[in-house]
N, C-alpha and C positions, 0 to 999 in steps of 0.2 A: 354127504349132502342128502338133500331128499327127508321125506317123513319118517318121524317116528314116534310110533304110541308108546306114552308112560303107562305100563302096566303096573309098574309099583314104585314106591318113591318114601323115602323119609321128606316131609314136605318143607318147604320153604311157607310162612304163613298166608300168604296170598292163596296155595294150590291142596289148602287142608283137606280140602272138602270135595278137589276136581272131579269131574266125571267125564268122562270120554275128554281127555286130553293128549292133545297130539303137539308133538316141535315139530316145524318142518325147518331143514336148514338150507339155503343159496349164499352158495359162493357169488360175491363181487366183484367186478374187474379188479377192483384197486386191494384186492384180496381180502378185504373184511366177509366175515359171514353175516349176512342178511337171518337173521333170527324172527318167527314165528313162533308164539306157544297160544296155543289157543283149548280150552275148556269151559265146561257148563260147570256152573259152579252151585254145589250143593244138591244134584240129582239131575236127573237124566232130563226132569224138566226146567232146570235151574237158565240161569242168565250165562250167558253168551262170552267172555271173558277171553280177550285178545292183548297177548304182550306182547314187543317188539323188540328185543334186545339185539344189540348188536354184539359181535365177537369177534375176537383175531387172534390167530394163533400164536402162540406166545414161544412153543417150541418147535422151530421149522424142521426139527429131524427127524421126530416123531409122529408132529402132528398133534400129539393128545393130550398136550397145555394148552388150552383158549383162558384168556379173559372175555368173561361176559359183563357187557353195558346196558344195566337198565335206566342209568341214568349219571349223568356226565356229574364228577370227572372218575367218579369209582368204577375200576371194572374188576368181578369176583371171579375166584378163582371158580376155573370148570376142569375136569379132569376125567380124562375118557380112559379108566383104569382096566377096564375088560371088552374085548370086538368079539364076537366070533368070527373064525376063516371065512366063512359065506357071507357076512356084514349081513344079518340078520338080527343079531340081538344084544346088546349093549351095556355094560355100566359106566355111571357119568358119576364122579362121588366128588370129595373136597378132602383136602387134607388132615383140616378140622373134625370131620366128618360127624358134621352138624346135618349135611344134607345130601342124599344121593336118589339116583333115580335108575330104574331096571326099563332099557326101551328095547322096542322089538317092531322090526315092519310090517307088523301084523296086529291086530288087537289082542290077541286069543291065541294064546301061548302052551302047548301041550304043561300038563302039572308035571313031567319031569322036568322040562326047560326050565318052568319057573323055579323050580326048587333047584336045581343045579347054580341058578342064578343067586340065588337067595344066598344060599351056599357060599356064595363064592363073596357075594357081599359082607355075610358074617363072616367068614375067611380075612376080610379087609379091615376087621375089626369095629365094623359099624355096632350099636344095639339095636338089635333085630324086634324087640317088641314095639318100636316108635315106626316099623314098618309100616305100611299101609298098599294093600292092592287099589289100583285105582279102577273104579265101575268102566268098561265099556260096554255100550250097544249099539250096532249098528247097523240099518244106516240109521243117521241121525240128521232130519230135517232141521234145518237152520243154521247146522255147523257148519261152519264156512270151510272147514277140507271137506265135506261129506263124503267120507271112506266108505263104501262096503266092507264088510266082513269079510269078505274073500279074498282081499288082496292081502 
């Protein structure tokens, strides 16, 4: 649960263009996850772009089967293929793997991290040139999580 910055992402067409994009995730009592994805869209001074899906875990053993609901009655698959032990850095792909995303609690990921990550994406069999690092700067007035850098 809690934030995470998309530092890199095969996009879904909505997030082609993100800039300083964050999901933040809340657990629900009735166990659904309250889903936040929010990015400027098209550069650092682009519009403000707030989605709201909902998710629930689809594999209660695991954990790292959710369907995501962006809109009733489809929910897509999501799949949290890689954690690191410290739950600091993330891969989120699809089966298809039409779309995946590389998150991190951090904006600003040392270049081995992200290459280890990348790594491990094309390891998963994605193609790596529809990759895209996603711009962050921060802080960033008007973004509704307004993160510093330093967390």
């Amino acid at each position: 649960m809690g934030d995470w910055y998309v530092v890199a992402h095969i996009p879904a067409g909505a997030e082609s263009e993100a800039h300083n994009a964050v999901e933040s995730y809340q657990l629900e009592p009735d166990g659904t996850i309250a889903t936040t994805y929010v990015f400027r869209d098209g550069g650092f001074d682009g519009k403000v772009v707030v989605m709201k899906p909902n998710a629930v875990v689809r594999d209660t053993a695991t954990h790292a089967t959710w369907g995501m609901q962006f809109f009733w009655p489809l929910r897509f698959e999501y799949l949290i293929t890689w954690l690191d032990a410290a739950y600091e850095t993330t891969i989120i792909a699809r089966t298809r793997r039409d779309y995946a995303w590389i998150m991190a609690r951090k904006p600003d990921l040392a270049p081995e991290v992200l290459a280890q990550l990348e790594a491990e994406l094309a390891r998963q069999g994605y193609d790596m040139g529809r990759l895209r690092r996603v711009p962050q700067r921060w802080p960033d007035a008007g973004h509704p999580t307004q993160r510093p850098a330093a967390q």
